[in-house]
Residue frames relative to the residue before (quaternion, step in Angstrom):
aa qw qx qy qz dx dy dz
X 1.0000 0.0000 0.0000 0.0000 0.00 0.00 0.00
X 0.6945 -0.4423 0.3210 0.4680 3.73 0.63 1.48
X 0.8194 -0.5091 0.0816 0.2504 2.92 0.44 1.39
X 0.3769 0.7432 -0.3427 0.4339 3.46 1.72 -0.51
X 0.2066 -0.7695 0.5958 0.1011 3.64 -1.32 1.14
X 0.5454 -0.6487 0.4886 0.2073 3.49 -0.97 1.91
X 0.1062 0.7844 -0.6099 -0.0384 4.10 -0.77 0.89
X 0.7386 -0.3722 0.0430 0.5604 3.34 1.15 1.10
X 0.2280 -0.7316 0.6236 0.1545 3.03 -1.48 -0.64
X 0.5555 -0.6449 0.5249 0.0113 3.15 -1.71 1.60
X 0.8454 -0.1478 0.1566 0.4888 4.04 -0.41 1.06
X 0.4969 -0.7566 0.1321 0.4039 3.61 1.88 0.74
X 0.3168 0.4851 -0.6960 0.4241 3.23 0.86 1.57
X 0.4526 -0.6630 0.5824 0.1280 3.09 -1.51 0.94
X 0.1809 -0.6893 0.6845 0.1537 4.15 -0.72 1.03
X 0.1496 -0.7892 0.5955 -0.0078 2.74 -2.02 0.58
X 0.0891 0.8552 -0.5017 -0.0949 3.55 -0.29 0.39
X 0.5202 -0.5871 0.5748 0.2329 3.45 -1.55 1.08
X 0.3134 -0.7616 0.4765 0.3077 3.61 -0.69 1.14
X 0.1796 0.6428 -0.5945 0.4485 4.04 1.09 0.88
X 0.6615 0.5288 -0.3719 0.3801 3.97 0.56 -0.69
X 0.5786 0.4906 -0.4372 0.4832 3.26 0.80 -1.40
X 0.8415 0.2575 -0.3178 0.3528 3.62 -0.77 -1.46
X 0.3770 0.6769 -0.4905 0.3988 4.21 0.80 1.17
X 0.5763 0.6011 -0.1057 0.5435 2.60 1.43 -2.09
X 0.8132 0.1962 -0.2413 0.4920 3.69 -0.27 -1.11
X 0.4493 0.6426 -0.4156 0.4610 4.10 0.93 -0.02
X 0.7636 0.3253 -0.2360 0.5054 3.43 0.70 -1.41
X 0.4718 0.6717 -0.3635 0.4406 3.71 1.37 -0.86
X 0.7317 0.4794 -0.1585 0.4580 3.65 0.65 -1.35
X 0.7183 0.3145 -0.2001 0.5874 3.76 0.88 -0.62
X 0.8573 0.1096 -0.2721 0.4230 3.77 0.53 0.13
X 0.4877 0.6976 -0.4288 0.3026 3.33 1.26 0.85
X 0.4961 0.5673 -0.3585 0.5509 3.69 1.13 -0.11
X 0.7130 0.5448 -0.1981 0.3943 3.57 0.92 -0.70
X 0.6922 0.4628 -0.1906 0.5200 3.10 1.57 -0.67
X 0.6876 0.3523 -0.2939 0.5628 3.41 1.04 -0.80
X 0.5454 0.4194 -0.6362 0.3491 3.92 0.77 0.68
X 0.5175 0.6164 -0.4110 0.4283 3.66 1.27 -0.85
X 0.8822 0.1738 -0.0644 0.4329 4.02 0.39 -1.11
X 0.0196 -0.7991 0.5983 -0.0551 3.90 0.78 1.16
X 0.4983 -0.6548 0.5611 0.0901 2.38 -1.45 2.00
């Protein structure tokens, strides 16, 4: 399905995600992780 990677499915609609998501995820990870672990020290 154009290239999109199957991560299951919910009452048998199948979900998909475009791997454009992942490098969002680790983008948004990178710019607001330092910020968070000063707010919550381990």
């Amino acid at each position: 399905m154009n290239g999109n990677i199957r991560v299951g499915n919910l009452f048998g609609i199948p979900f998909y995600v475009n791997p454009s998501w992942f490098l969002i995820l680790g983008l948004v990870t990178f710019t607001y992780g330092n910020g968070l672990s000063a707010q919550f020290p381990a």
